[in-house]
C-alpha positions as CSV (number, residue, x, y, z in Angstrom):
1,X,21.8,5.4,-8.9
2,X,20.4,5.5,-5.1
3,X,23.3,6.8,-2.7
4,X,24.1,4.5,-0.1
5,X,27.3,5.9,1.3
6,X,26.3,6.5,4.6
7,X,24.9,2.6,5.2
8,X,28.6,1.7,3.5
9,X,30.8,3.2,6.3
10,X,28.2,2.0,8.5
11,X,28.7,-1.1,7.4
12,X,32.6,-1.3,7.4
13,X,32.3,-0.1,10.5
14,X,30.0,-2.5,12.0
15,X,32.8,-5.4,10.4
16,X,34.7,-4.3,12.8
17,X,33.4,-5.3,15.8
18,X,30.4,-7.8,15.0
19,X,31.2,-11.0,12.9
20,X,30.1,-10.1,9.2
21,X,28.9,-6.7,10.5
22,X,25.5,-8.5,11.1
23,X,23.4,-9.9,13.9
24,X,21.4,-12.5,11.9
25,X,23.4,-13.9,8.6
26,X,20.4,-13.6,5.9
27,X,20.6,-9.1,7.0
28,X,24.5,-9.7,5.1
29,X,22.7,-9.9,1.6
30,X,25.3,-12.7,0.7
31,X,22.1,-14.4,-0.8
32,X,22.0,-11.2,-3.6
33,X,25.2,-10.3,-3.7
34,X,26.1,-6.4,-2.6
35,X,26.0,-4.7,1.1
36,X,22.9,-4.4,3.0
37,X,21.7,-1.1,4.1
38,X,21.4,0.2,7.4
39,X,17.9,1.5,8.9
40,X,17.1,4.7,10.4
41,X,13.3,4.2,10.7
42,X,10.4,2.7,10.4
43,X,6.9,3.4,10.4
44,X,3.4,1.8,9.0
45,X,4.5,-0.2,5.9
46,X,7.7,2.3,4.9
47,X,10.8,2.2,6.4
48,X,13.6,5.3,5.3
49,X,17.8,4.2,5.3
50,X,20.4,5.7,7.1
51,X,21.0,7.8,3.5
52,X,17.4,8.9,3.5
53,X,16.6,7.0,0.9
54,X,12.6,5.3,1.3
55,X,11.2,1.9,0.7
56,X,8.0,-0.3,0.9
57,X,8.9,-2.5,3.1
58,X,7.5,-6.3,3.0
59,X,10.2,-7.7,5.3
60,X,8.5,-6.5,8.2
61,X,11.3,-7.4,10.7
62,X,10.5,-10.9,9.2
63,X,6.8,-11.4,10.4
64,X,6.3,-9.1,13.4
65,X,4.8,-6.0,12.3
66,X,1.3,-7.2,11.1
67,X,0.0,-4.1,12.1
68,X,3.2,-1.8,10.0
69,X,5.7,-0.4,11.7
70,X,5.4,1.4,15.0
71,X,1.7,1.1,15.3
72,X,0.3,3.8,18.0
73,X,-1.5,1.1,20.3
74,X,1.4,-0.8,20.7
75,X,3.7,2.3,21.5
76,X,1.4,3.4,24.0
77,X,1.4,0.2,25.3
78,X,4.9,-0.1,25.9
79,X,5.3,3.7,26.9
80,X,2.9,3.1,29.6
81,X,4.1,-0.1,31.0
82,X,7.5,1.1,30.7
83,X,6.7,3.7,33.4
84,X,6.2,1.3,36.1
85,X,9.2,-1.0,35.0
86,X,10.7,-2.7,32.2
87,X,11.5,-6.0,34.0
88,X,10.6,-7.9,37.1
89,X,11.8,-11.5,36.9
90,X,8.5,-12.0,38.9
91,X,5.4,-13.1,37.9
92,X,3.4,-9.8,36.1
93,X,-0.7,-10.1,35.1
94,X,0.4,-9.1,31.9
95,X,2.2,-12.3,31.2
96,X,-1.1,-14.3,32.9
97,X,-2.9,-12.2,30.3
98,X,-1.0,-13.5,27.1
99,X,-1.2,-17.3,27.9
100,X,-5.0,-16.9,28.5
101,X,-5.5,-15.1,25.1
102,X,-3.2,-17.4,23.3
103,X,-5.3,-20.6,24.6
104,X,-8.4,-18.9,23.9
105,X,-7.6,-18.5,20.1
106,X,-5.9,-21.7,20.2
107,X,-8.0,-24.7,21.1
108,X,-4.9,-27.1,21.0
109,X,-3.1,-25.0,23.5
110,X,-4.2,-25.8,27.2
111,X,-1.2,-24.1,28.9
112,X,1.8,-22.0,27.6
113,X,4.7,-21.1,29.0
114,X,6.6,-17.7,27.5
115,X,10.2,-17.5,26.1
116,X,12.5,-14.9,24.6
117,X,12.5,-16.3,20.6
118,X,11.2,-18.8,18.5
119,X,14.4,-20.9,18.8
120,X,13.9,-21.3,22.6
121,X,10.4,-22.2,21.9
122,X,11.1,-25.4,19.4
123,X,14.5,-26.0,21.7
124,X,12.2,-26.1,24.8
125,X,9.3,-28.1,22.9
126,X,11.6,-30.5,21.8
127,X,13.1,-31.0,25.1
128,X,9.5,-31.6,26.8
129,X,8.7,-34.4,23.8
130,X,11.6,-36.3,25.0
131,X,11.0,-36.1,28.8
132,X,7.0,-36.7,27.7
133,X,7.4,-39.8,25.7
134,X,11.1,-40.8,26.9
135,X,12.3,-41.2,23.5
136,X,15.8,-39.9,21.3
137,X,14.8,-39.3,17.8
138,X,13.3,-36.9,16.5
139,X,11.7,-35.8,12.6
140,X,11.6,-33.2,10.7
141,X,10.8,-31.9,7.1
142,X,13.9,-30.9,4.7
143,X,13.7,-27.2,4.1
144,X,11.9,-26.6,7.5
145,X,13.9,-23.5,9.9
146,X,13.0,-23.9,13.4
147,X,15.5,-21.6,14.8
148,X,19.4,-22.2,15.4
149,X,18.6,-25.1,17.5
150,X,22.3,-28.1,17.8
151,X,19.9,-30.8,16.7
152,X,17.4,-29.1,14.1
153,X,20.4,-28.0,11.7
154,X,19.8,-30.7,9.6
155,X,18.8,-29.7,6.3
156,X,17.6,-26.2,7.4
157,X,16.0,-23.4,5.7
158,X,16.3,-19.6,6.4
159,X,19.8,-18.1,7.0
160,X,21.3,-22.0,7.1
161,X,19.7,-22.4,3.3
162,X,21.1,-19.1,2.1
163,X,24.8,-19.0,3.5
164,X,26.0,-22.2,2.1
165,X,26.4,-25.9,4.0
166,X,22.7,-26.3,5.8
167,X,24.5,-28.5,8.0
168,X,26.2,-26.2,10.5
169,X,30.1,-26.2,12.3
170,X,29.8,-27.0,15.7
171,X,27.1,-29.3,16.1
172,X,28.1,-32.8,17.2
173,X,27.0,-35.8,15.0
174,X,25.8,-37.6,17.9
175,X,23.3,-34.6,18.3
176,X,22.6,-34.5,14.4
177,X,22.3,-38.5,14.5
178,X,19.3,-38.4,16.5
179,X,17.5,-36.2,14.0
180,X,15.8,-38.1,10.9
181,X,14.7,-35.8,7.8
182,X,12.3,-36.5,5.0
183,X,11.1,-34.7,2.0
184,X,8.4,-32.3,3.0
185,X,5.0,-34.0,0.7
186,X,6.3,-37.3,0.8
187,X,3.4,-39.8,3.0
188,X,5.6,-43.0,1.6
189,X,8.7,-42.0,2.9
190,X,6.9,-40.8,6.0
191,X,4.9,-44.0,6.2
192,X,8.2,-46.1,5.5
193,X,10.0,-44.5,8.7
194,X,7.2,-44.8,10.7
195,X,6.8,-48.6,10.4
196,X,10.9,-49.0,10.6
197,X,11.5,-46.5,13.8
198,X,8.0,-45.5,15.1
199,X,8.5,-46.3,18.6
200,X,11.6,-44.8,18.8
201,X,9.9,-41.3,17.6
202,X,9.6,-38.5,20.5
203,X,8.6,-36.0,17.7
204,X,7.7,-34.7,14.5
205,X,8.0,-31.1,14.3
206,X,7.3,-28.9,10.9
207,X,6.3,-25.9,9.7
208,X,2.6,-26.6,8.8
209,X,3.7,-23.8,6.0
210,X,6.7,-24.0,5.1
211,X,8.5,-20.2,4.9
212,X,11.9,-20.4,5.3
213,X,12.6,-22.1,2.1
214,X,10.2,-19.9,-0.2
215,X,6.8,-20.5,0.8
216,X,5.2,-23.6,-0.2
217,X,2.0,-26.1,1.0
218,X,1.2,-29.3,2.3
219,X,-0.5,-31.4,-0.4
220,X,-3.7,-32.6,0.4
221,X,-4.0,-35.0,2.9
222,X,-0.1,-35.2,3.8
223,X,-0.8,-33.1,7.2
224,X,-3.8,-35.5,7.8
225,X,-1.6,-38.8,7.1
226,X,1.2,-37.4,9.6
227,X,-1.0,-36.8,12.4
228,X,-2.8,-40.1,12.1
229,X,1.3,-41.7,12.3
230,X,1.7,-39.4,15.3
231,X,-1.0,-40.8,17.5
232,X,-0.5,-44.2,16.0
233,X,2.9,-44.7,17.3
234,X,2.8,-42.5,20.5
235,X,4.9,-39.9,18.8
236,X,4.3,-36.3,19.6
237,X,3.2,-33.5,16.9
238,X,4.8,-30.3,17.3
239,X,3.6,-27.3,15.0
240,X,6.1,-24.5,14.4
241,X,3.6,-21.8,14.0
242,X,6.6,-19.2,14.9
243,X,5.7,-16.8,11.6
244,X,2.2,-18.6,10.8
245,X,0.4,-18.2,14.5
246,X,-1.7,-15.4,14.4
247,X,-0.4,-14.4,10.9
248,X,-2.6,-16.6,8.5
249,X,-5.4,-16.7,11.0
250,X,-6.6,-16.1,13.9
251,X,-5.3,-19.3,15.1
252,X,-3.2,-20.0,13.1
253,X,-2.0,-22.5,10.3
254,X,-3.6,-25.4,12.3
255,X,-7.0,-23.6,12.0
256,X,-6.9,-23.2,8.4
257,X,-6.2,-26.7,8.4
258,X,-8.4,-28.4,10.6
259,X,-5.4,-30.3,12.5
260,X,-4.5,-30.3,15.7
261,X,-0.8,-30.6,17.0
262,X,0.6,-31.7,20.7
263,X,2.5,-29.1,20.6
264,X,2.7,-25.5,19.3
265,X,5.7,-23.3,18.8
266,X,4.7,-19.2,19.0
267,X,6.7,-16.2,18.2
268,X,7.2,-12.6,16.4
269,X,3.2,-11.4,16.1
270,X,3.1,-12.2,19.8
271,X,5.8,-9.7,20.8
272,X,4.7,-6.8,18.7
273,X,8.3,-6.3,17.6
274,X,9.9,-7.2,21.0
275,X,12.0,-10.3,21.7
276,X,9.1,-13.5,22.2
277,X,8.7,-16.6,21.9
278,X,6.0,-19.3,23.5
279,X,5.2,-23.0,23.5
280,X,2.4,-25.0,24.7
281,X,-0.2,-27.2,24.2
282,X,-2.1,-30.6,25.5
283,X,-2.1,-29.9,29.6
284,X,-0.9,-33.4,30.4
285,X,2.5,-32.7,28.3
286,X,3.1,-28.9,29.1
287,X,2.6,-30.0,33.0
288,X,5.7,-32.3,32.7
289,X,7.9,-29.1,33.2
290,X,9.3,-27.8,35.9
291,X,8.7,-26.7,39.0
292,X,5.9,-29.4,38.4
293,X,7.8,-31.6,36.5
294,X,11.1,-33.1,35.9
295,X,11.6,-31.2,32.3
296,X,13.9,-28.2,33.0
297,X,13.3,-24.8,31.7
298,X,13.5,-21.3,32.5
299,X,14.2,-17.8,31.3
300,X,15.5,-14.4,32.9
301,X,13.5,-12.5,30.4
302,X,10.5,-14.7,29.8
303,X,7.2,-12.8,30.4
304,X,9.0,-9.2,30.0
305,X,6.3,-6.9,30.6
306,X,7.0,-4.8,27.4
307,X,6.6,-7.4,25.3
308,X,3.4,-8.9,27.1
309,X,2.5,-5.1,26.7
310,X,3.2,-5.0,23.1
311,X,1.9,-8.1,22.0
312,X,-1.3,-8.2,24.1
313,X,-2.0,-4.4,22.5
314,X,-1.5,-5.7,18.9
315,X,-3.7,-9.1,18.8
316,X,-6.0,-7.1,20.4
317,X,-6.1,-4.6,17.5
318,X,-6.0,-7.0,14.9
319,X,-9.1,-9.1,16.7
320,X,-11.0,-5.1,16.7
321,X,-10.5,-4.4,13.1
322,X,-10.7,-8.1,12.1
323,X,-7.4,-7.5,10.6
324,X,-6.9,-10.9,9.1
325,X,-10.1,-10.4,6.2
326,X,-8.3,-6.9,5.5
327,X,-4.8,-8.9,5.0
328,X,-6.8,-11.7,2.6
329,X,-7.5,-8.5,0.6
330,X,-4.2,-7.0,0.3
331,X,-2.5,-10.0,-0.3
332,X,-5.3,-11.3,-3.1
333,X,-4.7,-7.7,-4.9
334,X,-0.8,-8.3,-4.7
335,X,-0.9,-11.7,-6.1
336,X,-3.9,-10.6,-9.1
337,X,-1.4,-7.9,-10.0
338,X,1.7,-10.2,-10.2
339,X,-0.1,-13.1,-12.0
340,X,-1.2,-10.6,-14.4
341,X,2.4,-9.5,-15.2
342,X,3.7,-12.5,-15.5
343,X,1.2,-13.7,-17.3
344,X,1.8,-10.3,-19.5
345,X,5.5,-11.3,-19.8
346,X,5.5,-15.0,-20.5
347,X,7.5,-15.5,-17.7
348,X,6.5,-18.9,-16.2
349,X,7.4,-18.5,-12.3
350,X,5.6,-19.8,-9.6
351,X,3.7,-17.1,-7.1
352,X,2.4,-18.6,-3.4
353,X,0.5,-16.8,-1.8
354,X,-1.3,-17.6,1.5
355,X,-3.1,-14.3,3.3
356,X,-0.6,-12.0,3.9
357,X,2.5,-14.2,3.1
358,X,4.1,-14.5,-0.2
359,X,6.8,-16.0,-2.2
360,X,7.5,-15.2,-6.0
361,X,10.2,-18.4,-7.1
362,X,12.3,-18.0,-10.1
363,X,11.3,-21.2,-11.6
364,X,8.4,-22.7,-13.3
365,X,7.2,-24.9,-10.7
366,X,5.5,-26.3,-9.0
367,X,7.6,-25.9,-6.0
368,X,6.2,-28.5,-3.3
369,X,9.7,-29.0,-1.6
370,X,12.7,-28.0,-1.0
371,X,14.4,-30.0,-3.7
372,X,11.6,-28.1,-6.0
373,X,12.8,-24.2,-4.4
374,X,16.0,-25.1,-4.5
375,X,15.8,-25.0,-8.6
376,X,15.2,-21.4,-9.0
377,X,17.4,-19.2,-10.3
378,X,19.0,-17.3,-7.8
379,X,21.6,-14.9,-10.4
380,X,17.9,-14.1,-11.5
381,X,16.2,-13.2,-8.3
382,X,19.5,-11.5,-7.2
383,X,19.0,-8.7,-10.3
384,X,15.5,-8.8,-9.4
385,X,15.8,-7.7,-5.8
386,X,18.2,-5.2,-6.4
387,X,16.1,-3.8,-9.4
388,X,13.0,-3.6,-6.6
389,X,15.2,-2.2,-4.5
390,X,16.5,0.4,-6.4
391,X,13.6,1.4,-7.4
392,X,12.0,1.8,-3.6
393,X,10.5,-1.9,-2.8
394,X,12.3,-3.6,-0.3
395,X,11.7,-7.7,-0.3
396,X,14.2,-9.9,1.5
397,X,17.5,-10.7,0.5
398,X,17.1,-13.9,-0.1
399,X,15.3,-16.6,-2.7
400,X,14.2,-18.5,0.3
401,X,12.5,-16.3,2.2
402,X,8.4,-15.1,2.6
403,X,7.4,-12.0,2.1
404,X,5.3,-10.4,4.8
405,X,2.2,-7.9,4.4
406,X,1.4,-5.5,7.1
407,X,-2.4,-3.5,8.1
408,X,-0.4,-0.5,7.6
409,X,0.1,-1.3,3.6
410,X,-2.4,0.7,1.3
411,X,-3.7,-0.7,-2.0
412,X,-1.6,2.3,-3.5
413,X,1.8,0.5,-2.0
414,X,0.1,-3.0,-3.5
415,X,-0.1,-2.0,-6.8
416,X,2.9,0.3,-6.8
417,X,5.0,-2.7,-5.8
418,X,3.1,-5.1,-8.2
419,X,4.1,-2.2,-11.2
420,X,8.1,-2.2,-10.0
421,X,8.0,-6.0,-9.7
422,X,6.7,-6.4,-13.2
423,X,9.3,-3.6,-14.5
424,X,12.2,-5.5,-12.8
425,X,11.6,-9.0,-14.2
């Protein structure tokens, strides 16, 4: 039996003085049962507990660290921009830097403006579509996490999906009244609302991939049929590509897919591991904010030179080593070796895959919704997790959640994780 005494005190100790003894809810392993553990470090695709104990690690502070863990050309990145300052609150050339790379690699992005998270990204995206269109309502898809915004915790995913009631305390109806959700793969529904609201629309904002319930994918034509609705009605499109933007490509989900959003939501690959966030798109929209127009938003931090730094220094490095074909590779040799063992097993589960993201469900499938995910066993996954985790894999804590494969993983951690999965089913 691994010793985790060290990450227990730590952990009664951190109950103490922070609510749960956890900074994010999903960390509190409520999902799986137990206590989590606590880190000590980190480095290429392993990370090592407080007890000393060491893990393959695909949580990879939950999407950052495409490169692994404390890659060397983002360290020296930060090291050496650290030297001259870690924050202005005036305009930098690294932060000038970032939004001309990010609408380079994304042709739907004409300007972007920088933020400290992915929540202040859909939060401020949100607020532009209404001051663009002069509209309440907003959509979105059930299952889809966009942060811990008042008005999107309406049938959330992530932590909201794991620690009970999606729906959370302290968020006024009349805020949750002007959000409408549907079934994520239904064009009738989405179809029906659109002829009975459409011009009442500001938004529809999704995860073109859904990964915070699982990981699941738009049916064919679904993505098509809601952008043609969008321009149809006047309503805006606004792409959550906080985990999928510079993960499953280049750029992005809406590059796989051919589609192009309004709007674009960026985050965590864009920081290298530091606090980020970013939203932009169409020029005529993203020029409605202020000081040019009347859309309020601002930021202390935004454009913190360490994480321009850091993020600049890894999508550069993943561009060099075309990192995104390397990912495709590992992530095709996980998913052979756990199709094989399931198929070894008899076990019928449903395994997504897309690049380096991954979600193995404890149900047959198909999973195309949340309704679907939501029918896994999760007493099942809870053994399993802990069995992998025992046994030195570390996935997250959590039946709804995507696994995340780094540069820094080696076809030796790929199959070595495939053999404990297989062993702990």
């Amino acid at each position: 039996m691994t010793s985790r005494s060290v990450s227990a005190a730590a952990f009664a100790e951190a109950k103490r003085f922070i609510p749960g003894g956890v900074n994010s809810p999903v960390r509190a392993f409520r999902g799986v049962g137990g206590e989590p553990f606590f880190v000590q470090r980190a480095k290429g695709s392993h990370i090592w507990d407080v007890d000393g104990n060491e893990l393959i690690d695909y949580v990879g502070t939950w999407g950052p660290a495409i490169l692994g863990h404390a890659p060397e050309v983002v360290l020296s990145a930060i090291r050496e921009t650290a030297a001259h300052g870690v924050s202005f609150g005036i305009p930098n050339p690294l932060e000038v830097e970032m939004a001309r790379l990010i609408c380079e690699w994304v042709p739907s992005i004409q300007k972007v403006r920088m933020v400290n998270s992915g929540t202040e990204a859909t939060m401020s995206a949100l607020r532009l579509a209404r001051g663009f269109t002069g509209r309440d309502k907003v959509v979105k898809f059930e299952g889809c996490y966009h942060g811990h915004v008042d008005s999107l915790l309406v049938r959330a995913g992530s932590g909201a999906l794991t620690h009970g009631e999606p729906d959370s305390a302290g968020v006024p109806r009349a805020f949750a009244d002007l959000t409408i959700t549907l079934p994520f793969n239904d064009p009738e529904a989405l179809r029906a609302l659109f002829s009975r609201e459409g011009r009442e629309i500001a938004a529809v904002i999704l995860e073109p991939i859904p990964a915070n319930a699982g990981l699941y994918f738009a049916q064919p034509g679904f993505l098509e049929e809601l952008r043609r609705l969008c321009t149809e009605y006047g309503a805006l499109l606004i792409f959550d590509e906080v985990m999928t933007g510079f993960r499953v490509a280049r750029g992005g989900a809406q590059e796989l897919f051919g589609i192009t959003p309004d709007l674009t939501a960026l985050g965590k690959v864009i920081g290298g591991g530091l606090p980020v966030g970013a939203f932009g798109g169409r020029a005529d929209i993203m020029d409605r904010l202020s000081p040019d127009g009347p859309v309020y938003q601002a930021g202390t931090l935004s454009g913190n030179p360490l994480a321009m730094a850091a993020g600049l220094a890894q999508l550069r490095e993943l561009e060099r080593v075309n990192g995104w074909a390397r990912l495709e590779q590992l992530g095709a040799l996980l998913e052979e070796n756990i199709r094989e063992a399931l198929q070894r097993q008899g076990r019928p589960m449903a395994f997504h895959r897309v690049g380096s993201m991954f979600c193995l469900f404890f149900t047959p499938g198909p999973v195309l919704n949340l309704a679907d995910a939501q029918r896994s066993d999760r007493a099942a996954f809870a053994r399993y997790f802990h069995s992998c985790l025992e046994a030195g894999v570390y996935f997250a804590p959590s039946q709804f959640e995507t696994g995340f494969i780094s540069l820094a993983h080696t076809e030796a951690d790929i199959v070595e994780t495939a053999r404990i999965a297989a062993e702990s089913l």
